[in-house]
C-alpha positions in Angstrom: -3.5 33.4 8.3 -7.1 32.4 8.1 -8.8 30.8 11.1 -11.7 28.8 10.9 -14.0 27.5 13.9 -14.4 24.2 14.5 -17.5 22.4 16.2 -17.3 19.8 18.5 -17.9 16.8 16.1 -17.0 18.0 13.0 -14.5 16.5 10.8 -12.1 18.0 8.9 -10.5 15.4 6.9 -11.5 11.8 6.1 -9.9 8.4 4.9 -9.7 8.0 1.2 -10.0 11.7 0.7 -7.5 13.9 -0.7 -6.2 17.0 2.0 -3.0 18.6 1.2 -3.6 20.6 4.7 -2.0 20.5 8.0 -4.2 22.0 10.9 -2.2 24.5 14.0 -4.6 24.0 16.9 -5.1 27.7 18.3 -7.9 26.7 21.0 -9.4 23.7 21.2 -8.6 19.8 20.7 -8.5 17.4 18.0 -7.9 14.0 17.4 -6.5 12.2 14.3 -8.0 8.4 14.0 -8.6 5.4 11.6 -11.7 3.1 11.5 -11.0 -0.6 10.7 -13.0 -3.2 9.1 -15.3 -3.7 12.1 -15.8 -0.8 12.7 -13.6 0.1 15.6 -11.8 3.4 15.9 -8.5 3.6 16.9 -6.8 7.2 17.8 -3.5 7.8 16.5 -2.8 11.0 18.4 -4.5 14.2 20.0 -3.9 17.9 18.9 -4.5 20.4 21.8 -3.2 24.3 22.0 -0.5 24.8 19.3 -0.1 21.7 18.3 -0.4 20.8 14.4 -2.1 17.8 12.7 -2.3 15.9 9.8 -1.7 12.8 7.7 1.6 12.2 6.3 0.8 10.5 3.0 1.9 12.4 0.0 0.0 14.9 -1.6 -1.5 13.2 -4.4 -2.6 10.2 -2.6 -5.8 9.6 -0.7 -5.4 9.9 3.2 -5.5 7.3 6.0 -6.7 9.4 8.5 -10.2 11.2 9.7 -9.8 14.4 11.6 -11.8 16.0 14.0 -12.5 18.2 16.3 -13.5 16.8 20.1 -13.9 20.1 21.1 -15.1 23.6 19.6 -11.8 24.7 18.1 -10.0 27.6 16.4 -7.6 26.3 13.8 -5.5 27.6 11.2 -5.7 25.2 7.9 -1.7 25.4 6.4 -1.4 24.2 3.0 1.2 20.9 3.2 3.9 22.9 0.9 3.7 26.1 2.7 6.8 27.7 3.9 4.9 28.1 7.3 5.6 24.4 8.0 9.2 25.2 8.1 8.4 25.6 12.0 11.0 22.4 12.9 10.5 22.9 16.8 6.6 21.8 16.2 6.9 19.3 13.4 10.0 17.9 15.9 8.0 17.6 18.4 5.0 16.1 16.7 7.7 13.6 15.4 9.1 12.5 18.7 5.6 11.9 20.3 4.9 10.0 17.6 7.9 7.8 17.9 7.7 7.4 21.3 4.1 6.3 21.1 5.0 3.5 18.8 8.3 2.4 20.9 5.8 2.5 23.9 2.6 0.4 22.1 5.2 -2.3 21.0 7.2 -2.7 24.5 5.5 -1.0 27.4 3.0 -2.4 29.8 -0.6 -0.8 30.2 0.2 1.4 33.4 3.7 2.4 31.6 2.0 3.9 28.5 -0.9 5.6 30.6 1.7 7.2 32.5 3.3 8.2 29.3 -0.1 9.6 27.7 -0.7 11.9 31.1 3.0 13.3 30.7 2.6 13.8 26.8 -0.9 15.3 27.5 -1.3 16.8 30.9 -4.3 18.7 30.0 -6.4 16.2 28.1 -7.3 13.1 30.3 -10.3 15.3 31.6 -11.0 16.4 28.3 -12.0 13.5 26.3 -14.1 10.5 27.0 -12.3 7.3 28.7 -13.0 5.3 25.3 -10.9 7.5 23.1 -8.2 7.6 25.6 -8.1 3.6 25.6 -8.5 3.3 22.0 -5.3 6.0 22.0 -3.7 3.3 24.6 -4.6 0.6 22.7 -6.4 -1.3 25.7 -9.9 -1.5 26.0 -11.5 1.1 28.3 -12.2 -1.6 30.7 -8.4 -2.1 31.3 -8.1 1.7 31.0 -10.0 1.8 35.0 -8.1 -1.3 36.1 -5.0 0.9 34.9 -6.4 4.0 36.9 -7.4 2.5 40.0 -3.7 0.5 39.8 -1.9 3.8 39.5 -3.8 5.4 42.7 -3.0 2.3 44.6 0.9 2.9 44.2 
């Protein structure tokens, strides 16, 4: 399998673009993300150590989805149809974080799904800035400290 390095910064995939890959984190972190009208980013999930990313639409279409890398990373690009994707324990797992992320945005409080976000990444809250961790929670990062400073109170 052929790794590439990735820099801090750069992006792998954009919006409107066709990708027919999936990315396996080997070292590093990524972060998959949208950018609406005003210009606002909005995280849809983070990709440390063996994790894999990518956009679900189908092949032909355009994806919704920028990709890139918040940290120097080593990844392996997997072509969307390979059999290597066949790795359910991964893609099962990407699936149920997923899930639970949406049940969490639509019914838990702030504190709940920051809570949620340090127990589905326990390595990354020290790894990427506040902002992108509010825009993951979908709070701005002014509720993300009142969140913090609420949590060490309990």
């Amino acid at each position: 399998m052929k790794r590439i390095e990735v820099k801090k910064g750069q992006i792998l995939q954009r919006a409107d673009y066709l990708n027919k890959k999936v990315y396996q984190v080997e070292s590093g972190l990524l972060r998959s993300y949208s950018i609406d009208e005003n210009g606002k980013e909005h995280i849809f999930m983070f990709a440390p150590e063996n994790w894999l990313i990518g956009d679900g639409v189908p092949k032909d279409e355009p994806c919704q989805l920028f990709i890139d890398a918040i940290e120097d990373s080593v990844v392996i690009p997997i072509e969307r149809d390979s059999p290597l994707l066949s790795d359910s324990k991964k893609l099962i797992r990407r699936v149920e974080v997923l899930k639970n992320r949406i049940i969490k945005l639509m019914s838990a409080s702030a504190i709940e799904r920051y809570e949620d976000f340090i127990e589905t990444y326990p390595n990354i809250a020290q790894r990427v800035p506040q902002k992108m961790i509010a825009s993951y929670l979908g709070i701005t990062p002014e509720a993300l400290s009142t969140v913090k400073r609420n949590r060490l109170k309990k």
